[in-house]
N, C-alpha and C positions, 0 to 999 in steps of 0.2 A: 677633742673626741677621739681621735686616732690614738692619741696613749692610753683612751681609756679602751678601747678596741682590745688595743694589745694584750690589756693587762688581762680584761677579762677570756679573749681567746684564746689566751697562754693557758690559762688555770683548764678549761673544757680540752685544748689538744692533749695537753699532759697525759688529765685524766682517761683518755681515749686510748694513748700508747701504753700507759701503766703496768696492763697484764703483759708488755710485750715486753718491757725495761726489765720489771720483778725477773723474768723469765733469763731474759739474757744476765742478769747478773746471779743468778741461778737460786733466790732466795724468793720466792713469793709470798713466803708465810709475813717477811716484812715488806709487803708492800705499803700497808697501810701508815707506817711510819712516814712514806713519803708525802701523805696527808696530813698527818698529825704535821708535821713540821711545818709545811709549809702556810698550817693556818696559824701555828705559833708565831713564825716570823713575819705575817700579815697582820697580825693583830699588834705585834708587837712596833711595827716600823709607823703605821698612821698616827700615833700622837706623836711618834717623833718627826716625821715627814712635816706634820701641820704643826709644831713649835718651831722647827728653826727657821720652815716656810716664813712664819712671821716676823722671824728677826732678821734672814736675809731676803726674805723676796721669793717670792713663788713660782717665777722664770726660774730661776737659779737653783732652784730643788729640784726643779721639774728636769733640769739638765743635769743634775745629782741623777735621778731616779734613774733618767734616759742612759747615762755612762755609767752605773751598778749593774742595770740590767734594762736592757732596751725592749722590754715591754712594757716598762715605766710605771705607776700608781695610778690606779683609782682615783685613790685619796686627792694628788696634787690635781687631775684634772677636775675635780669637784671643786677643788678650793681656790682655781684662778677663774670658775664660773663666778664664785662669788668677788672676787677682785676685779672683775671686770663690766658684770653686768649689773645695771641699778637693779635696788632689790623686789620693785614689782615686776622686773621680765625677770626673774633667777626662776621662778616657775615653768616658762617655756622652755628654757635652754637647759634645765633639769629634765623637762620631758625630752629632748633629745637627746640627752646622754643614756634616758634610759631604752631610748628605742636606739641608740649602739650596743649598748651590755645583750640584748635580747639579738642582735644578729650577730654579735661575737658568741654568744651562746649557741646560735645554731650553726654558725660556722667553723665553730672549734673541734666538734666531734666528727665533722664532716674531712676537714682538715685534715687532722689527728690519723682520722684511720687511713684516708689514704696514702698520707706521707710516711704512715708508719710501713704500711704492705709495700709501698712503691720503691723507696728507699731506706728504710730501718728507720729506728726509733730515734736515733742521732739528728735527723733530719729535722725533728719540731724544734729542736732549740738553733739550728742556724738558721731558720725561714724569719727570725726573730730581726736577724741583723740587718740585711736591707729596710726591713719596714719600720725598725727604729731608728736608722737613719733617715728616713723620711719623715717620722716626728723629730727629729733634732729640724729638722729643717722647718718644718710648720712653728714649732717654740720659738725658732728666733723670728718668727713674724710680731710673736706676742709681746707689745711695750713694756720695760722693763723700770720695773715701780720699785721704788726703796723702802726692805724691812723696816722694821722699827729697833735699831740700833741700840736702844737704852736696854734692851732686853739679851743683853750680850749675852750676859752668861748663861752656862747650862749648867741645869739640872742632872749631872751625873747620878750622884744617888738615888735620885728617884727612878731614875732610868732604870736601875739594877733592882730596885725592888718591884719595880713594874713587871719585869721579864719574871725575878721570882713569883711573883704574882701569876702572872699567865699561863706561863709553861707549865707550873707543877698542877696548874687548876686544870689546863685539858687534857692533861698526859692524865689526869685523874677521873675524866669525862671516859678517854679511850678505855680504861680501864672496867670503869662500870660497862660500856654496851658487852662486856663478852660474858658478864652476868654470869660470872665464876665465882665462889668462897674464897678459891687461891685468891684472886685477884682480891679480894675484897682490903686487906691489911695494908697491901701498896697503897691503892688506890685512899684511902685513908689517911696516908701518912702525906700522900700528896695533897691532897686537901687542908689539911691544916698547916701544913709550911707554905701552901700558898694562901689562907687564911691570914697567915701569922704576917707574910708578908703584906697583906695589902691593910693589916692596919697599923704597920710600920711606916708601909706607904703615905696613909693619910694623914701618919703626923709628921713625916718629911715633907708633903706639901704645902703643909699650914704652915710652917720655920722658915720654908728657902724664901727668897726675895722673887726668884724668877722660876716659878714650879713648870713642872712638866704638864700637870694638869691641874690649872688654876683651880684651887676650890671653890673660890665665889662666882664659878660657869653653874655648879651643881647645885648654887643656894637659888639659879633662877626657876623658877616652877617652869617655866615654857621649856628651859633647856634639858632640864633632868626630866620629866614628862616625853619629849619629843626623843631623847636617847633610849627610853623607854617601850616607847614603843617602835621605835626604829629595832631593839631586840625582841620585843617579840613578834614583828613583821618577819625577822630573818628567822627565827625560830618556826616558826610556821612554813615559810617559802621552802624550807632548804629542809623541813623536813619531808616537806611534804614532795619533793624533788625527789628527794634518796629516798623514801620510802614505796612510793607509787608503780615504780619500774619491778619491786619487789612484790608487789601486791597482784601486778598483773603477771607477772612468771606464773608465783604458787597456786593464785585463784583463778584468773583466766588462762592460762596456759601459754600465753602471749609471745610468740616469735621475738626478737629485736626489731626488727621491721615493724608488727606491731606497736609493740611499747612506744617507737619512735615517734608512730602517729597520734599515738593518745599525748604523748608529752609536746609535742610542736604545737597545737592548742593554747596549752599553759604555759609556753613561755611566750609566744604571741600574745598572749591576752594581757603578762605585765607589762611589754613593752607600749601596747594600744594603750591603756588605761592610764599607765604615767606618761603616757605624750597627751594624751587627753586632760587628764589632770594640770598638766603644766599649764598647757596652752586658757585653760578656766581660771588659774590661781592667775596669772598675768591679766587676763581681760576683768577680772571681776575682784580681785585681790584678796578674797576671801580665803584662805587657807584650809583650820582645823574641820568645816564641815564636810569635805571631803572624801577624808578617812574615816572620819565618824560612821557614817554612813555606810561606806565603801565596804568596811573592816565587818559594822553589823549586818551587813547581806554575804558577806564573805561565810561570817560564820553560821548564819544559817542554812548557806550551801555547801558547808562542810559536815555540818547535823545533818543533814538529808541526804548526802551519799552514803554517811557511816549508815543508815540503814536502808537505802533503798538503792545502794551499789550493785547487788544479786540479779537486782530484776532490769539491767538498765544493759542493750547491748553496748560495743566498744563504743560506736559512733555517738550513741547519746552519751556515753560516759565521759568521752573525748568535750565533745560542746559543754558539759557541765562544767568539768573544770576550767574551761575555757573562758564561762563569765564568772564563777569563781577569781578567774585570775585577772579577768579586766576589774573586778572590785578592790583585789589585793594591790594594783596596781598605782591605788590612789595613795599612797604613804607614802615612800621613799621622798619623792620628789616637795612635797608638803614640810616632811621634818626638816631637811636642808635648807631650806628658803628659810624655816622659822629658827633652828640654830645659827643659823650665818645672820637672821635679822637683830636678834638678841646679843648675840657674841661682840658683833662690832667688828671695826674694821683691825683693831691693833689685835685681838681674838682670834679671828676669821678662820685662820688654820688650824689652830688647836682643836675650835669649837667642831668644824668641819670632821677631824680628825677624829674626835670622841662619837660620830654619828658611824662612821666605819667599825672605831673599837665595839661597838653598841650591838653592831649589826651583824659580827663575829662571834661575840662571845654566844649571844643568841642564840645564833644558827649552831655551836658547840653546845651548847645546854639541851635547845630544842630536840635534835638530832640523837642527843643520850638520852632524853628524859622517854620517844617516842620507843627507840630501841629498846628500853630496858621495860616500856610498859607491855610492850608486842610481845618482848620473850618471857617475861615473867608469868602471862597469862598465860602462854602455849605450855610453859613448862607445868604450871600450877593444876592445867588445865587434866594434861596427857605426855609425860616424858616421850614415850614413843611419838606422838604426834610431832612434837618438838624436835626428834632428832628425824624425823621425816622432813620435816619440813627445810633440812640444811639439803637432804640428797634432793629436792625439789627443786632449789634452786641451782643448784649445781648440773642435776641432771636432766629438771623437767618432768613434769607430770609424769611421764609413762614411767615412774618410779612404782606409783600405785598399782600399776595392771597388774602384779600379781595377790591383791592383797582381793579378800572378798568383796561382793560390793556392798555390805553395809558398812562395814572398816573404811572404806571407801568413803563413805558419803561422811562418815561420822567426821574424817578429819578433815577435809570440806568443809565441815562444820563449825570445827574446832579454829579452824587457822581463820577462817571467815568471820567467825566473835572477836577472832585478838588483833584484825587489821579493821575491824568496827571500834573496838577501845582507841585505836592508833589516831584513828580519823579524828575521834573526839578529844584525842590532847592534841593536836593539832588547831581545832574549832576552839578551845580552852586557849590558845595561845593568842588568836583572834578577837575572842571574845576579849581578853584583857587588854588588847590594844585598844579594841572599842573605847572600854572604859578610861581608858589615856588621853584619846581620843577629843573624846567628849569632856573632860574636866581641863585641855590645855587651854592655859590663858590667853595667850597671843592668835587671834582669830581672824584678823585682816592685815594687810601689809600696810 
């Protein structure tokens, strides 16, 4: 749990120092790149983390990961739960991974901003190094189990079409949310070289002996179902994450301090609901009905904000998504138990590893698909409202005090329909998990 601590409060301090880093190296305009990349190289490293995990052993990656970079993987500490724990407790101790991810989340921006104002931005990445030395220490408590050695070889080329694959598909995501013409031709061309790759991909998987990502994991209905909706659970969370803190800038008017309180709700409510979750799928071994459920009240409580947000002040708005998020809460920890029960044990990593890819690519689709629906409308709606609404966020409502008050109310009006559509491809992202949900095979442990 401590690497996964890591990984996860490395990603929130970052993001917290960000505007301070852009700043000091005097280029803000590319801040965002240091996002882009670093989901590229996330997405990219977990099917390879959870393949050689298999063939050398998951201790031994795990000390890969810890001497790369000692905030260490996600990915590896998810995949020696399943190495270690039989698979009707892997439900409980998956809900306590996820109630670390949710207080390395609230402690990362807490972190972040202080270490940034107290000692500069230099400072988040050395706080790294004692406390990943204190996971190298807790790993070598972990007994050390032998890969599966038949599985020697790598997968190179698949490798390299993977990365083609990925990269040129998000750098083509970042591209769509600035919802330019310019951009549009790039953005294009990255798409189809990374189309082109990933069905290159698929037939360098089916030829090699030893693939990077078996294809007979994808022929099983529970596990291509369960990565399924593991992206459209990230699709939803992560957009609903970036987008919210945005909603209450331009609509409520909301301080930082505000936003803070509405958001500490919602990430409390997934850590409650996947520790509650686990602790159900372990006592009662029952799995997919869970999320079934979970996912269809989720999205019902996403239908119901997108129209009755207006009339709801912070505090009730705060509680809503708060059991919102103990329903969203029920997946993550469900899909894990059911790809690590299906994958097997010579699998285990790979299988594990495609539920992170799953959960990545997701949250980059979701995330574009929200952004490009919110600006589209503002744009389609009132160019001027549209270009209000960047000095809004930038500068905060007393942008409008000069403008009359029905100009006034009108764009109040206008930005308040296009974060009402946002809400609903959100709920749309939910709702498809439902139906994932509800048609996975594997139902009991």
């Amino acid at each position: 749990m401590l690497p996964m601590f890591l990984a996860v409060a490395d990603q929130t301090i970052v993001a917290t120092a960000l505007p301070a880093i852009a700043s000091s190296l005097g280029d803000i305009e590319r801040a965002s790149w240091v996002v882009v990349s670093y989901l590229i190289a996330n997405t990219i490293a977990a099917p390879v983390y959870g393949r050689l995990g298999d063939t050398f052993g998951r201790r031994l990656m795990m000390f890969v990961a810890l001497g790369i970079f000692m905030a260490g993987s996600v990915l590896c500490a998810l995949a020696l739960i399943g190495e270690a724990i039989p698979p009707r407790e892997r439900g409980r101790y998956q809900g306590y991974l996820a109630g670390i991810a949710v207080s390395s989340n609230t402690f990362g921006p807490v972190a972040g901003g202080y270490l940034t104002q107290a000692f500069g931005w230099q400072s988040i990445f050395l706080i790294n190094i004692p406390l990943g030395l204190l996971a190298v220490f807790f790993v070598f408590r972990i007994p050390p189990r032998q890969g599966d050695r038949r599985r020697t070889m790598f997968d190179a080329p698949g490798l390299v079409l993977f990365i083609f694959f990925v990269g040129p598909v998000i750098l083509a995501l970042e591209q769509v949310q600035r919802m330019e013409l310019s951009t549009l031709p790039l953005a294009l061309a990255l798409l189809a070289f990374g189309l082109v790759s990933l069905g290159l991909l698929s037939w360098q998987e089916r030829i090699t002996t030893s693939p990077l990502i078996p294809p007979r994991l994808f022929r099983q209905p529970s596990i291509w179902r369960a990565d399924a909706m593991a992206a459209c659970h990230g699709a939803a969370l992560v957009s609903l994450i970036t987008f919210l803190p945005i909603y209450l800038r331009a609509v409520r008017g909301a301080s930082p301090a505000e936003t803070g309180l509405v958001l500490l709700p919602l990430t409390a409510g997934i850590g409650i609901g996947s520790m509650f979750t686990g602790q159900m799928v372990t006592r009662t071994g029952c799995t997919a009905v869970f999320p079934t459920y979970g996912l269809m009240a989720a999205t019902i409580g996403l239908v119901a904000i997108a129209f009755l947000a207006p009339l709801m002040s912070p505090t009730q708005l705060a509680w809503s998504f708060c059991v919102i998020a103990l329903f969203m809460g029920t997946v993550m920890g469900v899909v894990q138990v059911t790809v690590q029960a299906v994958s097997g044990p010579r699998l285990l990593g790979t299988g594990a590893a495609m539920v992170q890819f799953s959960r990545s690519v997701g949250a980059a689709v979701g995330t574009a698909s929200v952004a490009a629906i919110l600006f589209s409308i503002l744009s389609a709606t009132d160019r001027g409202t549209a270009s209000l609404f960047g000095s809004i966020i930038e500068q905060g409502p007393d942008v409008l005090a000069s403008l009359a008050p029905a100009r006034q109310a009108a764009v109040h009006a206008q930005i308040g329909e296009a974060f009402r559509a946002a809400f609903l491809t959100v709920a749309a992202f939910t709702g498809m998990g439902t139906l994932l949900a509800w048609t996975l095979p594997l139902r009991r442990l």
